[in-house]
N, C-alpha and C positions, 0 to 999 in steps of 0.2 A: 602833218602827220601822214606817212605811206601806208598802205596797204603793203602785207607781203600774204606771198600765197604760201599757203600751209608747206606747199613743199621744198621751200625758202626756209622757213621756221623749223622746220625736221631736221634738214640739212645742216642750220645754222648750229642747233641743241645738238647734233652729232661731231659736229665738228668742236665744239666748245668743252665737251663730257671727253671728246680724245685726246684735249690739250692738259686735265687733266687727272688721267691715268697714269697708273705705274709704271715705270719703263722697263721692270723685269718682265710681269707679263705679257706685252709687245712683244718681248726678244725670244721668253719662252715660245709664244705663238709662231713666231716668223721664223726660229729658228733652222729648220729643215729646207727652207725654204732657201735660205739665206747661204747655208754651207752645203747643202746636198744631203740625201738620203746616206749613204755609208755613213758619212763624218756625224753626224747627227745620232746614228744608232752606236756612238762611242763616246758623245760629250754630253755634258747636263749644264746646262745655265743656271749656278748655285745664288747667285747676289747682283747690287750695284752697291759699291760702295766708292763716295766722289767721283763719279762718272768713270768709273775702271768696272768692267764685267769680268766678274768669279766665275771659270767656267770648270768643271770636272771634268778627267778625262777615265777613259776603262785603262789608260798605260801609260807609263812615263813617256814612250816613244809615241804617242799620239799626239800628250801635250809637249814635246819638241817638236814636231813638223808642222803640228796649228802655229805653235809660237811664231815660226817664221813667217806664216801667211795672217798673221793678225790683222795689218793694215790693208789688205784685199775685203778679209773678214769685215771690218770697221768700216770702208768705203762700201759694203753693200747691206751693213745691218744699219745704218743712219739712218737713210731716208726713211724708215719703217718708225722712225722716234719722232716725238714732237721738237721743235729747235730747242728749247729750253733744258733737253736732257739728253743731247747726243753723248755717246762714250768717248771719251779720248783714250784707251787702251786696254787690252782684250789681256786675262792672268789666264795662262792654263794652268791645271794640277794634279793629282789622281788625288788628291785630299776632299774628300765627300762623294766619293765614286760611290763606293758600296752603297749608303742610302742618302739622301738630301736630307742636308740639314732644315731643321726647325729654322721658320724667320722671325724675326720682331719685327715689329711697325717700322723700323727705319732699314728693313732688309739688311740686315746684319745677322750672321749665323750665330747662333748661340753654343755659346764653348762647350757643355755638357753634350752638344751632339756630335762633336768632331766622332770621327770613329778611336783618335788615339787616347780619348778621354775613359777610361775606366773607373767606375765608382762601387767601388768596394767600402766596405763597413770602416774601413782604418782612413781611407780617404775621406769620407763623409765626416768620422768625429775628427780627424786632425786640420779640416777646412773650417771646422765649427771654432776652433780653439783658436785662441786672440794670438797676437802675432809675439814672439817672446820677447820680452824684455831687456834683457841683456846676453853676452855670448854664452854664458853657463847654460840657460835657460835655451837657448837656439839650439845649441849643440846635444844637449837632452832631448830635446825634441826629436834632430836628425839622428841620433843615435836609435832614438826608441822607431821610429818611420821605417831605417833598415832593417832593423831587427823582425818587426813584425813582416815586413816584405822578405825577409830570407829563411823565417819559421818556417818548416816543413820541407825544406829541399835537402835532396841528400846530400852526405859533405864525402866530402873530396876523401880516396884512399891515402892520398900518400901526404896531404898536409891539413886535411880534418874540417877544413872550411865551407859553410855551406855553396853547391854546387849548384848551376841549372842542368837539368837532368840530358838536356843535347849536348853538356860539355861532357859530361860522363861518357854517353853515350858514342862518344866520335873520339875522342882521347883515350877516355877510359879513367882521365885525371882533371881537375881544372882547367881553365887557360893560363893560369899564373905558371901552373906544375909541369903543363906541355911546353909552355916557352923555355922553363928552362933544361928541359932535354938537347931544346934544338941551341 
């Protein structure tokens, strides 16, 4: 049996505790690092899911010109991972720009935080309600889901159908009623 000197033993408990850690945290930390100060104050490192990095972008034209530099990206965000969880390919998106999503344990974003997810009182009780039965019963369903979604919009002058109030607004008629002008 060796001896090892404590600073042997520090080294080794550091090295052991980095093999394993998270690999989003790593990429969060490195990331500026990794892409530069501009590009960094315009993307967010949102997930790992199967070793592909979810990354937000503040614009679609950001996440096209990262897309093309992903494998530059990839060849200098690895060696900052342990071997066991390097990324094989970098997603841009602007989908989680405005706030980061919520994570679960297996760093997967949870649906209720996407930003296009809205939860309104007709969406909470119509999630609650089992899945229909048969096509009467479905179509009831989708029937009563538009209904409540078109409650309260003003309807159309010239064919009475509820309206979104920018088609009124820019027409002055539906889209249905303006297409067929033109």
């Amino acid at each position: 049996m060796s001896f090892k000197s404590l600073e042997q033993l520090v080294g080794a408990f550091i090295e052991q505790n980095a093999l394993h850690e998270q690999p989003l945290p790593r990429v969060v930390k490195c990331w500026a690092d990794v892409v530069g100060a501009a590009v960094a104050a315009h993307t967010r490192p949102l997930s790992i899911q199967r070793n592909i990095l979810w990354v937000a972008t503040s614009s679609a034209a950001w996440a096209q010109n990262l897309t093309f530099e992903r494998q530059r990206i990839l060849t200098k965000l690895n060696p900052y991972l342990p071997p066991n969880n390097l990324l094989v390919d970098i997603r841009f998106s602007t989908a989680g720009w405005q706030r980061s999503p919520t994570i679960n344990q297996d760093n997967t974003p949870i649906k209720n935080d996407h930003p296009s997810y809205i939860v309104t009182a007709a969406t909470r009780k119509n999630h609650l309600r089992a899945v229909p039965e048969n096509p009467r019963a479905a179509f009831q369903h989708w029937q009563n889901t538009t209904r409540s979604r078109s409650h309260g919009l003003p309807l159309c002058p010239q064919c009475q159908s509820p309206t979104p109030p920018g088609e009124l607004q820019r027409w002055e008629v539906c889209s249905f009623c303006a297409a067929k002008k033109w």
